[in-house]
C-alpha positions in Angstrom: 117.6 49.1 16.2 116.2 46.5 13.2 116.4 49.2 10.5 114.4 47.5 7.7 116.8 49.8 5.7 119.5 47.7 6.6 117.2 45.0 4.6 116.3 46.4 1.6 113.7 45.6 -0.4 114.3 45.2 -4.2 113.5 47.0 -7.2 111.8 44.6 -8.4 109.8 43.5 -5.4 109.3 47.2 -4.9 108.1 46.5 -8.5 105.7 43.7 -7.8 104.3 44.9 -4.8 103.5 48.4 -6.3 101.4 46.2 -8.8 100.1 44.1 -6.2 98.7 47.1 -4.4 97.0 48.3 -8.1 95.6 45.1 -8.4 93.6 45.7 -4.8 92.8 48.9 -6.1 90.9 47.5 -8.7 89.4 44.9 -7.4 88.1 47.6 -4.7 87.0 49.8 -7.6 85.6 46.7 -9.4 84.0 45.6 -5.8 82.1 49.2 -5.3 80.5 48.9 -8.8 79.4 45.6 -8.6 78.1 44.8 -5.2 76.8 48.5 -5.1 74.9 48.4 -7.7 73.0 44.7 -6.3 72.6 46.1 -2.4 69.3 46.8 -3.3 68.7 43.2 -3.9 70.7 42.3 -1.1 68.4 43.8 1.5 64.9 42.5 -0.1 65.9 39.0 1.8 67.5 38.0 5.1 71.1 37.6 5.8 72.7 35.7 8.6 74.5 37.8 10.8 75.9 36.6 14.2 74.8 32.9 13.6 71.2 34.2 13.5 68.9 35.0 10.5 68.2 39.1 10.7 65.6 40.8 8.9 66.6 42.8 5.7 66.2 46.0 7.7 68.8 45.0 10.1 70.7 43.8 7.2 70.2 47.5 6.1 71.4 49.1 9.6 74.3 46.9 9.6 75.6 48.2 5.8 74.7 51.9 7.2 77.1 51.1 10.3 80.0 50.7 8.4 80.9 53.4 5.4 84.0 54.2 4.0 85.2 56.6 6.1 84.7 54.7 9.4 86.6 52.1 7.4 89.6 54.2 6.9 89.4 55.3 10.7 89.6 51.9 11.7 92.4 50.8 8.8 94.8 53.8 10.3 94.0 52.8 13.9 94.6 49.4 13.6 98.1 49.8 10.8 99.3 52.5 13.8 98.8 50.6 16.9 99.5 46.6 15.9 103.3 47.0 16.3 103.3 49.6 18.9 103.4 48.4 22.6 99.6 49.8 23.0 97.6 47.3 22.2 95.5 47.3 19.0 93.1 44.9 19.7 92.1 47.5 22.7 92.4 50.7 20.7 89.7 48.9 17.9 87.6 48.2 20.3 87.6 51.1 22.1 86.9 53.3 18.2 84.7 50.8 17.2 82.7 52.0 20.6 82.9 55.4 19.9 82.0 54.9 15.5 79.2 52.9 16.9 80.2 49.7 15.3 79.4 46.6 16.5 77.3 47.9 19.1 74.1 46.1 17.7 73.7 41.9 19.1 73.2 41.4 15.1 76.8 42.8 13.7 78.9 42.3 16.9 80.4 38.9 15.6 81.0 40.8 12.4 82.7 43.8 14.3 85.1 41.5 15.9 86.1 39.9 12.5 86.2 42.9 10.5 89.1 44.3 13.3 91.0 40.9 13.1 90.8 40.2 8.8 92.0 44.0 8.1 95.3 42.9 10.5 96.0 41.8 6.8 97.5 45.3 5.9 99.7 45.0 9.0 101.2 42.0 8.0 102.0 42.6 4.6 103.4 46.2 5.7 106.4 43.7 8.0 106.6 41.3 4.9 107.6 43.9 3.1 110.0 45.9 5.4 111.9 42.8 6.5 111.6 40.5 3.4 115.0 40.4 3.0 115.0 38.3 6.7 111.9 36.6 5.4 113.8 35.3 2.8 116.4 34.0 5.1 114.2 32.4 7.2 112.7 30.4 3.8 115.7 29.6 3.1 116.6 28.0 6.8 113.3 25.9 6.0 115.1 24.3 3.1 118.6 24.0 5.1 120.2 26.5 3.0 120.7 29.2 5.4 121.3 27.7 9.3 120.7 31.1 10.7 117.2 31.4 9.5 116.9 28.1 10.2 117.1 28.9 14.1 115.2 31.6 14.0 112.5 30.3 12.5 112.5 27.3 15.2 112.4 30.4 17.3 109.1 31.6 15.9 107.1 28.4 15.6 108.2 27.9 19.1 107.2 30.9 20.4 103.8 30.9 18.1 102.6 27.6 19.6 101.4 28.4 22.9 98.9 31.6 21.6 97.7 28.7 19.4 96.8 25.9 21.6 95.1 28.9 24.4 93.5 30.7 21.4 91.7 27.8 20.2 90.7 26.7 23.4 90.1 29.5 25.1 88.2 31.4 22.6 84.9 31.9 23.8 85.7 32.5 27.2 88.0 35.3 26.2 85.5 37.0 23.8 82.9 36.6 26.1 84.7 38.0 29.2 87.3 40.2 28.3 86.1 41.6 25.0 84.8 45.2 26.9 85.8 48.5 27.7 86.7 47.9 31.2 88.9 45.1 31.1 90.9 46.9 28.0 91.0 50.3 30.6 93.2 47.8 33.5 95.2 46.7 31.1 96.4 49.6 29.4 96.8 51.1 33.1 99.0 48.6 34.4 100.9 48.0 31.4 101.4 51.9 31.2 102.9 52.1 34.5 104.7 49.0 33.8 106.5 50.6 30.7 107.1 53.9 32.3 108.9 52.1 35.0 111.1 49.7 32.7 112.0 52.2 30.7 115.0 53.7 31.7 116.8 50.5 31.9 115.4 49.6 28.0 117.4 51.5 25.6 119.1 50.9 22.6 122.5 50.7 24.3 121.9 47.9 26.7 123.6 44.8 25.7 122.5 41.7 24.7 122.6 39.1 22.1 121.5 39.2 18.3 118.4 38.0 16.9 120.1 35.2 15.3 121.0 33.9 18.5 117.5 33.6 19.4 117.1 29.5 20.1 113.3 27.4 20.6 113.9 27.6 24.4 113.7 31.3 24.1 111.3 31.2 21.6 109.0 29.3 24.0 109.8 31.9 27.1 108.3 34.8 24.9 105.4 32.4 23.0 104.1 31.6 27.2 104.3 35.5 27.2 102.8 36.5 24.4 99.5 34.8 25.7 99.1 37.2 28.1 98.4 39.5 25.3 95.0 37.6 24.6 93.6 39.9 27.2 92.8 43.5 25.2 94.9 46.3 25.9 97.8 43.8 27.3 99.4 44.4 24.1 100.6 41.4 22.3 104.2 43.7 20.8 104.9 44.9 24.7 104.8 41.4 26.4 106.8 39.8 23.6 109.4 42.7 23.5 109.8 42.8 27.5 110.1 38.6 27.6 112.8 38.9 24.3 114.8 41.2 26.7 114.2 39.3 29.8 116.1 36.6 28.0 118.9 38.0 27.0 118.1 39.7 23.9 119.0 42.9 22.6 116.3 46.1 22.1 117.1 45.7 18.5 116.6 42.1 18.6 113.6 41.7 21.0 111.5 44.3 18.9 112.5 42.4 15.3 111.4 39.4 16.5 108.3 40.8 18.0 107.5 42.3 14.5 108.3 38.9 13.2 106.3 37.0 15.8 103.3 39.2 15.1 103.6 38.4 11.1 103.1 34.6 11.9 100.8 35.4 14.6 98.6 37.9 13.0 98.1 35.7 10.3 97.4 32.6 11.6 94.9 34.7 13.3 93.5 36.3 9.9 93.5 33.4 8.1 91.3 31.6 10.7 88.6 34.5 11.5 88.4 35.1 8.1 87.6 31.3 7.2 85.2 30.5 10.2 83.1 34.3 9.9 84.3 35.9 6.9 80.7 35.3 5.1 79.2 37.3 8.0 81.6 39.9 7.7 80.5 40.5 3.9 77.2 40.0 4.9 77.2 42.6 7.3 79.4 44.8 5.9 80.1 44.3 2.2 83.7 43.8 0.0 84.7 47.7 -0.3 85.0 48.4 3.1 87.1 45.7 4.6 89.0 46.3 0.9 89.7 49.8 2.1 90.4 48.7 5.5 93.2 46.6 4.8 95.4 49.3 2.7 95.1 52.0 5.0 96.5 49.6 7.4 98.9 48.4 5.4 99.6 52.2 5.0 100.0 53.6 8.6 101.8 50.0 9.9 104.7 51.1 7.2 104.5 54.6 8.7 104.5 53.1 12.6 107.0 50.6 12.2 109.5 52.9 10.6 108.8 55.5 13.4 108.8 53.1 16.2 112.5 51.9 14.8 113.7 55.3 14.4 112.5 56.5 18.0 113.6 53.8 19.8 117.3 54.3 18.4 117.6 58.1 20.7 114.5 57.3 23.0 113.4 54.6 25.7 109.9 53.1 25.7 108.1 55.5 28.2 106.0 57.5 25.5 104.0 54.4 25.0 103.7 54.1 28.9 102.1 57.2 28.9 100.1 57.2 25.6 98.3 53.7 27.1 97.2 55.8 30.3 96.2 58.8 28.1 94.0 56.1 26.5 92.9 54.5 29.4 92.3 58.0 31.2 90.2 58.8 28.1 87.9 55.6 28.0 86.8 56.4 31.6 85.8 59.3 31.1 83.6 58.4 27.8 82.4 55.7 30.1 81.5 57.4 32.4 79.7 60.0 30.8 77.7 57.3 28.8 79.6 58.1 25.3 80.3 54.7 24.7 
């Protein structure tokens, strides 16, 4: 399996990013003094909130929706569950439910943002475990390394497709898939899907490196990774199972999905956060997407490691069964009117 052991990180980069993570810390410290001490005056005059002018006491209901605590729920869910074949985007959505979160017409763009911009700490917790690949793949840009180089025609070709549907196809897919329901069918027939593929996914079945990955398979497993646009699809367990259906190794098809994700995820982050950012801070202050973010930074380094490690003795079926736990679990807070 991709050990990111086998890429170590070094002490100096261990270095910087241990000061990089202070730096956050401050400016989360910095963040809780300063805008805390002017939320008074923030909620004497309306805010805009889901493309709409609110009243300062919705303003008020929408900072009381989100505290730190719910914050770190929703940083550890989201770090846990982005590489895992479970689907984040479903499990966020389905906590978010349950915290009471997004819930209101005024905060629900907000919600949705807030679980996209804190993927943040998921991607730097893969930039970090595979930099040393990173580093190659830089270097392939600038024609110095001609593995890299392929494999990062690999990854823009596979990152295309989610591009040209997302942008298109935005609205319709918030606005029709974007519920508990839908999220409940996929995680079902995913689950089953896993549980029956896995016994002929394991760490010993052959295939080739991820090196060898070219753009032809890169665009087989970018088609794929659409698919994943529907919540609880999982966007990690349609890229892994299209990586193996072309040829690749386990070890190679979950690497590059960790890899795809980082390109993804970001692209992803990066245009949320530009387009509603403002209404996220509006809703829902600095601190807590602050806060957010490291925790997920936090558990992704925990999941990815443990998801790498399992994989090495185990097959795939626990996250079979851990998607129809979840699903089997949302039906019954649905029906019983929880969420």
């Amino acid at each position: 399996m991709p050990d990111p052991a086998t890429h170590p990180v070094s002490r100096t980069t261990r270095v910087r990013l241990a000061a990089a993570i202070v730096v956050v810390a401050l400016c989360a410290a910095w963040a809780v003094t300063s805008f805390g001490s002017s939320a008074g005056a923030q909620t004497t005059r309306p805010v805009e909130l889901a493309s709409s002018t609110v009243t300062s006491e919705e303003a008020t209901a929408a900072g009381n929706e989100m505290t730190a605590w719910k914050a770190v729920v929703l940083g550890v869910v989201e770090g846990v569950t982005e590489y895992l074949p479970v689907s984040s985007t479903g499990h966020l959505l389905v906590t978010q439910r349950i915290l009471g979160i997004g819930n209101d017409d005024a905060t629900k763009d907000a919600a949705d943002t807030y679980a996209i911009a804190i993927q943040f700490g998921a991607i730097l917790a893969v930039l970090v475990l595979y930099w040393n690949r990173i580093v190659s793949i830089f270097k392939g840009l600038v024609g110095r390394d001609p593995e890299g180089r392929r494999l990062l025609i690999a990854l823009v070709t596979a990152f295309l497709p989610a591009v040209v549907v997302g942008v298109v196809g935005e609205k319709a897919i918030k606005s029709h898939l974007f519920g508990p329901w839908p999220v409940v069918a996929a995680w079902t027939v995913g689950g089953i899907l896993v549980i029956w593929l896995a016994p002929r996914i394991t760490a010993e079945r052959k295939g080739f490196s991820i090196t060898e990955l070219t753009w032809r398979h890169g665009l087989v497993i970018g088609v794929a990774q659409v698919l994943a646009m529907w919540p609880g699809t999982s966007r990690s367990l349609v890229t892994i199972l299209a990586a193996l259906a072309v040829g690749a190794s386990l070890a190679a098809a979950v690497e590059f999905s960790f890899l795809l994700g980082l390109m993804t995820l970001g692209a992803a982050t990066v245009y949320e956060s530009a387009k509603n950012g403002s209404t996220v801070i509006d809703a829902y202050g600095w601190v807590n997407p602050l806060i957010g973010m490291v925790f997920a930074f936090l558990a992704a380094v925990v999941s990815v490691r443990w998801m790498v490690n399992w994989l090495r003795t185990r097959s795939l079926a626990i996250f079979g069964w851990e998607r129809l736990a979840a699903a089997a679990v949302t039906v019954v807070l649905l029906v019983t009117s929880v969420i």
